[in-house]
C-alpha angles and dihedrals in degrees: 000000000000111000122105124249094254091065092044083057095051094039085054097051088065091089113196099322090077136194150300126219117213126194138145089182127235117310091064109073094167147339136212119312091243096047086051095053094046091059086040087051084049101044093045088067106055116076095232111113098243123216108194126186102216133144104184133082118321106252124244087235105043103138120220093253092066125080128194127218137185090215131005133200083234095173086052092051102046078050090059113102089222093065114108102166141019115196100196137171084239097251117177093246091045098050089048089051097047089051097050082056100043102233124148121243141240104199125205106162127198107185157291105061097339096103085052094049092045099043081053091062090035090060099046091055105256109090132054114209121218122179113235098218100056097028117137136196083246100055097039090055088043094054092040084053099048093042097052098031106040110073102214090064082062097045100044083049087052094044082058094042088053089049090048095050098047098100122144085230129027106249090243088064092049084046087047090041096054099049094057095037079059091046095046095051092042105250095331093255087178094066086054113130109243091231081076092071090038116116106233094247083058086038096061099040092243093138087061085041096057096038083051095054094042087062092050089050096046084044083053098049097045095054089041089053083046105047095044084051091053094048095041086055086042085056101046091038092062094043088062093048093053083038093061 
């Protein structure tokens, strides 16, 4: 656990209606004043306690059951059994830590391969996927509600989470496994990648660079050296033809 106490307070004084986990990650510090103030609008009207990493401006409408931090433990939260939603940007490390505790999604996503993370959620039952430009206060509080009221939301989340969880070994005692398997062969030098025992002129590819651009310079050659040859036959061609 590593949240302060101040955060296990607030996260208790949810009751029974719980809490929901916010987070679009970190490479989104902030977003536009009016955006921020539409999720606050929406957040403010369901009775789930809200912790919400955000580093911009505190929005107008931010209700008094929300709470902004810089930085959240937000494994540690999605582990709590008070958490009954996680709204996420669909980030690979979030989405796998939504589905080992079993919670349901709200999905914004940004970029890159968060629309396809999150459409994976979304089509085994346990996300619902917004779109960010076009987000509204409305749709944001309709997909909170469904995700956290409607059961099979849950059920489909914990399905994943069993599937998740079914290893032959814990991942502590693969971490634990490999260490000493390292120790024991004294640094496994034998998993070592070959790029290690490459010489940097071999490491950056300098010596296929410099053969590629050996070829594009022949290839350039060549056509120059045609194309002079054409034009000089064109040339004396056309002096023998005044000539005669």
């Amino acid at each position: 656990m590593f949240y302060s106490q101040e955060m296990e307070e607030f996260v208790q004084s949810s009751g029974e209606n719980g809490i929901v986990v916010f987070s679009l990650g970190s490479m989104v510090s902030n977003m536009p004043e009016e955006k921020a103030n539409i999720i606050a609008f929406a957040l403010a009207q369901i009775p789930q306690k809200v912790i919400w990493r955000y580093q911009g401006k505190k929005p107008d409408k931010l209700g008094p059951n929300t709470r902004i931090y810089n930085w959240i433990p937000q494994n540690d939260l999605l582990g709590h059994p008070k958490t009954k939603a996680f709204i996420t940007h669909g980030g690979a490390n979030g989405v796998y830590e939504g589905i080992y505790h079993g919670i349901p999604m709200v999905g914004i996503p940004l970029f890159a391969d968060q629309p396809d993370n999150i459409g994976y959620v979304k089509t085994k039952g346990a996300a619902i996927q917004l779109e960010y430009r076009t987000l509204t206060s409305a749709d944001l509080l309709k997909a909170l509600r469904m995700v956290i009221n409607d059961p099979i939301y849950k059920e489909n989340a914990m399905k994943l989470s069993s599937i998740q969880h079914d290893q032959p070994t814990k991942p502590l005692d693969r971490a634990v496994f490999w260490i000493e398997f390292v120790m024991r062969h004294k640094g496994a030098k034998h998993l070592r990648v070959a790029a290690h025992d490459l010489s940097w002129f071999q490491y950056y590819s300098l010596d296929v660079i410099g053969f590629l651009l050996a070829c594009v310079a022949t290839g350039m050659f060549t056509i120059t050296k045609c194309c002079l040859f054409c034009f000089q036959m064109f040339f004396k061609t056309g002096k023998k033809k005044k000539r005669e």
